[in-house]
N, C-alpha and C positions, 0 to 999 in steps of 0.2 A: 684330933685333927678334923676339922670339918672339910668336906668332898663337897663339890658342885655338882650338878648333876650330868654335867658332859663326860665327866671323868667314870658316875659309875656308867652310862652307856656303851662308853668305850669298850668294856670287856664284853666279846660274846657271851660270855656263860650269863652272864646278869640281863643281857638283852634276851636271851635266852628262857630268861626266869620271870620278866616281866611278859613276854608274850602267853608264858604258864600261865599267871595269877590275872592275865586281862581279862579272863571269861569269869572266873570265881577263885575266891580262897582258898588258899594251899596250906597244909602244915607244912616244915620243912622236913620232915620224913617223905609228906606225899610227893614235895618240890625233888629231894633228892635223888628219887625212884628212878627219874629222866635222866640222870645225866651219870658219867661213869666217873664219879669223882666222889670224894670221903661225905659223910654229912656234916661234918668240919669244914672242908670246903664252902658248900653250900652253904653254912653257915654264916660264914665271914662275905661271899657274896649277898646275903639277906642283911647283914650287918651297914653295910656300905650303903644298900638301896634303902635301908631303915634312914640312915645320918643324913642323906642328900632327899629324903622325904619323899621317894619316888614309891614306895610301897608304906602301908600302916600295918601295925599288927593290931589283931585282936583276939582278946584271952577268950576262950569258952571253955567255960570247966576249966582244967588241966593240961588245954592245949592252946596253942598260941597258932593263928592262923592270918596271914599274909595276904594280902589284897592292893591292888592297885591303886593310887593316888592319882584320880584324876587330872587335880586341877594343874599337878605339875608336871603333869605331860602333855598338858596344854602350854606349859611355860615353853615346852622345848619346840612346839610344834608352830608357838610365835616366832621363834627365834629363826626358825625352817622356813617360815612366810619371806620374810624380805628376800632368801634365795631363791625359793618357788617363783617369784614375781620375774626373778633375772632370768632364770632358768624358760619359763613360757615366752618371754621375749625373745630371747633367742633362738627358739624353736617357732615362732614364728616367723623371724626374720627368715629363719633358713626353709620355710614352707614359701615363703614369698621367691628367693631364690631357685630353687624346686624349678617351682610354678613357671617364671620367666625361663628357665634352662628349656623346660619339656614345649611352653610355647615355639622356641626360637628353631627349636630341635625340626618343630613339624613346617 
């Protein structure tokens, strides 16, 4: 079943797992350390983020190590823009607001 990637964000533990592997690669032994859940678990959260392409692995030696996929958390981060844009308008209508309240006030 292929996942989008909204779906794996949606779970803590996995937004949890990407803020891990954002600075450097994790095994998932090292990934599992952090959180109080089976390495099964952790597993099947690696799994998810492996399918919707938000982490890559890579093999060294005999270990497989999890790193962050940029470019598709740049996907998510476009998809954030067009709300960021409503969201600043907003907040500045309501700075304009504010502003005429505390004028009127004095």
């Amino acid at each position: 079943m292929r996942r989008d990637i909204f779906q794996a964000i949606a779970d803590p533990t996995r937004r949890a797992i990407i803020a891990l592997i954002a600075l450097q690669a994790m095994t998932p032994n090292v990934i599992a350390e952090n959180f109080n859940s089976s390495r099964q678990a952790v597993s099947k959260h690696l799994r998810i983020l492996t399918e919707c392409e938000l982490v890559k692995q890579e093999y060294r030696g005999r270990e497989i190590y999890y790193s962050l996929e940029i470019q598709k958390m740049k996907e998510i981060d476009k998809w954030l823009e067009q709300y960021r844009k409503i969201w600043e308008s907003r907040f500045t209508q309501l700075d304009h607001v504010l502003n005429n309240l505390k004028k009127n006030k004095k």
